[in-house]
N, C-alpha and C positions, 0 to 999 in steps of 0.2 A: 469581590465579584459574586452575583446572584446568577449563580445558574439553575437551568428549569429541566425539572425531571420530567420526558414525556410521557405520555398517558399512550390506551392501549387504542389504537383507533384508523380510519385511513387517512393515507398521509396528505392527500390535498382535497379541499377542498372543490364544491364547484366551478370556481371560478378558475380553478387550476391554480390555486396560491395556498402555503405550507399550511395547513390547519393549526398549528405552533411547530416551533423553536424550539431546541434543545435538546439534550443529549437523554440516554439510555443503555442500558446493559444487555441487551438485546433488539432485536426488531419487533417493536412494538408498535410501530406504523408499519399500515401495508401499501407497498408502492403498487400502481398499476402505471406502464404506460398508457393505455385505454383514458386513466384522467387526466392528463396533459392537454389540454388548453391550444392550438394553435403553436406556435415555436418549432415545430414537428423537427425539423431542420436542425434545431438546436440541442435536441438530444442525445446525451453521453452516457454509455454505461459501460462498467469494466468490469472486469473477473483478471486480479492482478497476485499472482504467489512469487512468493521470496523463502526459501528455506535451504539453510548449510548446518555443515559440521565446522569443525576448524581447521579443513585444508580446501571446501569448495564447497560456494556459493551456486544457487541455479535460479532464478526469476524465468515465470512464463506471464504472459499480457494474450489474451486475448479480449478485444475491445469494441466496440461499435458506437462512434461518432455521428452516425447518422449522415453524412458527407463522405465516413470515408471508416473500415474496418481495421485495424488492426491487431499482426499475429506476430509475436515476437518471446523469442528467448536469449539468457543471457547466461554466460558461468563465468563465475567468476573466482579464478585462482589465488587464495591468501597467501599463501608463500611465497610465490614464484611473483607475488605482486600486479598477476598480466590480467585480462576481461576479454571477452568475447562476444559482441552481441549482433542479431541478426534478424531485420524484422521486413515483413511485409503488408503493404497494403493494397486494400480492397476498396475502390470508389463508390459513393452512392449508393450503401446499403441502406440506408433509413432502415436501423432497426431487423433487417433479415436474417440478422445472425443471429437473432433468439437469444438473448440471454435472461438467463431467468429472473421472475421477480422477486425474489427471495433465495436466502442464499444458504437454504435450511435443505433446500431439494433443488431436483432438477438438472441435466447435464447440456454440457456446450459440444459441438463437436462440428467443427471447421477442417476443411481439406483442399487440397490442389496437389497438382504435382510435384510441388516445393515445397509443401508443411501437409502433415497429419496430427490436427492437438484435440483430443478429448478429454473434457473433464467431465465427470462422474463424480454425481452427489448423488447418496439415495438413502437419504435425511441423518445427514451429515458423515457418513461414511465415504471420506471421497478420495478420488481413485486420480491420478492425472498420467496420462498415459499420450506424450508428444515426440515425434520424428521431425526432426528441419535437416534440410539438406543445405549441404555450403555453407553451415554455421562463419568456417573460413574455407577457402577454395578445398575442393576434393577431400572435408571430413565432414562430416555430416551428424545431429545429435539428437540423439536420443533420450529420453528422461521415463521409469515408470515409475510410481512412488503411489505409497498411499498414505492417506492424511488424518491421524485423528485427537479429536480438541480433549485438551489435559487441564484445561480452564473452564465453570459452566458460564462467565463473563466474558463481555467483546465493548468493545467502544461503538458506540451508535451514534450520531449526531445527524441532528436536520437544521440544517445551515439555511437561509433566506439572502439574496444578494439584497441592493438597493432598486436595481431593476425587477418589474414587476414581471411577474410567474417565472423570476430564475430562483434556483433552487438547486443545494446537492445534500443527497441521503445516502450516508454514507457509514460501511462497518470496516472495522479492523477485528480480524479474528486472530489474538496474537497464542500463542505457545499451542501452537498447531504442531502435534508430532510426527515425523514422518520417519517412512521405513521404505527402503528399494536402491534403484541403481539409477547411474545415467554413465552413457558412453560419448566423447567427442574423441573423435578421429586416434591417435594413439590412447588417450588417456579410460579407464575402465573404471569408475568409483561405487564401493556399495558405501553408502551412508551408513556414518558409526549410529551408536546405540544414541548419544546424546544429541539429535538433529533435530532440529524446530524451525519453525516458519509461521508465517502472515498471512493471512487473504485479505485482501485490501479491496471490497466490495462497495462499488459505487455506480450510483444511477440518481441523475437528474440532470437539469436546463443550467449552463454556464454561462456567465457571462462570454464576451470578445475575448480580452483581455485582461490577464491578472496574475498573480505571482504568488508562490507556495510555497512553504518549507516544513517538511516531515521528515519524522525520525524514526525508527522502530528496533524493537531490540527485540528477541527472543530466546531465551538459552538455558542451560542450565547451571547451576553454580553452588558447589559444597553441596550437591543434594537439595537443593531449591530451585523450585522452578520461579526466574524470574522473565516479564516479558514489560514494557511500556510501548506507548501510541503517545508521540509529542508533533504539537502542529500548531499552526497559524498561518495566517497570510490574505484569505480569501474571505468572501461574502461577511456577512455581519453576526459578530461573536457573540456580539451582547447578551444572549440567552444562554452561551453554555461554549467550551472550550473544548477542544476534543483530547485531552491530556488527560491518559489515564493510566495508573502501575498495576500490572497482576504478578502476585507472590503466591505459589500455591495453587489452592484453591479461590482467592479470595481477589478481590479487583478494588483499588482505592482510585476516587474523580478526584484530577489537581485542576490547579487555576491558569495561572497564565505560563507560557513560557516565552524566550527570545532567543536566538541561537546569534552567536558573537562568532564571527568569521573573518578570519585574520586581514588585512586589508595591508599589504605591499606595494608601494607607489601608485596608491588608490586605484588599485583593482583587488578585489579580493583574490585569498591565495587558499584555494579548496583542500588544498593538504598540506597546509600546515592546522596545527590543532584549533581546535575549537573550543569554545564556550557553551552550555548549554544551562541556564539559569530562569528561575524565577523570582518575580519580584517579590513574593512570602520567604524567600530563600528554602522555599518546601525541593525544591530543584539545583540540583548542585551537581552538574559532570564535566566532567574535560573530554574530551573527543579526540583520538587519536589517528590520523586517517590513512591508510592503507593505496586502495586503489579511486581515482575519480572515473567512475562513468557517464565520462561525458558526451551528449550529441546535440548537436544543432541542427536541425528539420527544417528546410526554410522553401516553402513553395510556393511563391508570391504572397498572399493574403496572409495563409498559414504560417506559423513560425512556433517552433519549441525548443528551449534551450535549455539544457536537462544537464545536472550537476549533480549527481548518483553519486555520493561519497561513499566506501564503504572502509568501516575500522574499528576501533577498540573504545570503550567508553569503560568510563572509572567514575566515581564518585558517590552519592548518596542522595536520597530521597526522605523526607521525611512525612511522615503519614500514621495518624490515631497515635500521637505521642512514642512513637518507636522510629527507628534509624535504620532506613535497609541501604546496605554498603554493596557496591558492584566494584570488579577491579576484570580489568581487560575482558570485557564481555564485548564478543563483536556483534556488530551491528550496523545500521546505515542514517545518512543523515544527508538528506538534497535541497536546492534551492531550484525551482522550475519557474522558468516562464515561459508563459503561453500567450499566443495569441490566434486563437481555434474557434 
């Protein structure tokens, strides 16, 4: 596979279509909505965090589909095996919720009488500080945390569908350190010394309909920090795959991957284990899976059908002629359809 390193430049041209294809270790395109082409309607941008220790998980989404806002948080208990998630939306914002064009600065900060979520970046110091009420009936949760990158690599990709001026620009910021607390109704946790997380930054034009599968790990292990970004499903790869391992300091680009999902009187079975392979055999894990976060969203036209696995991955990597070995490093791994 020939993937294309992008150059430093803005991300679309005038016609509103991707000036190139292909991945980067940074944001070296600059997005504007301002150069969006007509579609107004069609665009999607997120500001998506995931970061635990190894007794609780916490995801926050604050999102803006252009049709419709969304503000959602989630915890999620490993031991106790349970999930909690709770989310709201906002009709017809086209875009009002500001999210920023780069994800270097700039803060988000959404409210109503049901949620309080701000996020605080102030170039790259970021702060996330969110209250939701009724997480589940009469407990209500809190999260303050702050977040800082232990990697100077991130996964960048600018993806092109087949349909003309659709497009997603999109970063994974993986081995993101965090430090603080979060409360749900009896439960009171300060995050241990070794917690890491994701920001999963994306803005651009989607298709209708299409289908995705991502993986993320972020942790630490024997005194290494390891993190991976594995994915596939969408828009047109051909230029660059967005699979990529950080050990350290240092970030290594893989090729393909496929995720093998146990199939039970032909329906798949999300938590029995998985497969996670590439065809270099550069990729080699087993997946072991914990809890499924799952939800189906179906509002006539709309529909999302969300398979948030979250478990233990084992196995090894191969990259610049060396063997990096993981054993029970949790993580997550989803299969989404959408039709948005």
């Amino acid at each position: 596979m020939s993937q294309h390193l992008l150059t430093h430049g803005p991300l679309l041209n005038e016609s509103g279509e991707l000036n190139e294809a292909g991945y980067a270790f940074s944001l070296v395109k600059e997005y504007k909505r301002s150069a969006i082409k007509k579609l107004k309607s069609r665009i999607k941008e997120w500001d998506y965090y995931f970061f635990h220790d190894d007794e609780y998980g916490v995801a926050l989404t604050i999102a803006d589909n252009s049709y419709m806002a969304l503000i959602s948080a989630s915890v999620i208990d490993f031991k106790n095996k349970k999930e909690w998630t709770k989310s709201y939306m906002k009709w017809f914002t086209r875009g009002s919720t500001c999210l920023p064009y780069t994800s270097e600065d700039g803060d988000i900060m959404v409210n109503s009488e049901k949620y309080d979520f701000t996020f605080k970046n102030d170039h790259e110091n970021r702060h996330l500080s969110c209250t939701l009420k009724d997480l589940i009936k009469n407990h209500d949760f809190h999260v303050d945390v702050s977040l800082s990158r232990k990697n100077p690599y991130s996964m960048v990709i600018a993806t092109p569908f087949k349909k003309k001026r659709h497009f997603y620009y999109n970063q994974k910021i993986n081995l993101l350190h965090v430090k603080g607390t979060f409360s749900f109704g009896p439960i009171k946790h300060a995050f241990k010394a070794h917690t890491y997380g994701v920001l999963d930054w994306g803005r651009g034009i989607w298709t209708y309909s299409n289908t995705w599968y991502w993986s993320s790990l972020s942790g630490n292990q024997d005194g290494h920090l390891i993190g991976f970004n594995l994915g596939y499903g969408f828009g047109d790869t051909s230029r660059a795959s967005e699979n990529m391992l950080f050990v350290d300091d240092k970030a290594y680009k893989l090729e393909d991957v496929k995720f093998d999902i146990s199939v039970i009187n032909n329906k798949e079975d999300y938590l029995r284990q998985w497969k996670i392979t590439s065809s270099s055999s550069d990729i080699n894990l087993t997946f072991t899976p914990l809890i499924d976060r799952y939800s189906n969203t179906n509002a006539l036209i709309i529909q999302s059908k969300q398979h948030q696995v979250f478990g233990k991955f084992s196995g090894t990597f191969k990259v610049k002629d060396q063997i990096i070995t993981i054993k029970d490093m949790i993580g997550f791994a989803e299969k989404v359809k959408n039709r948005w």
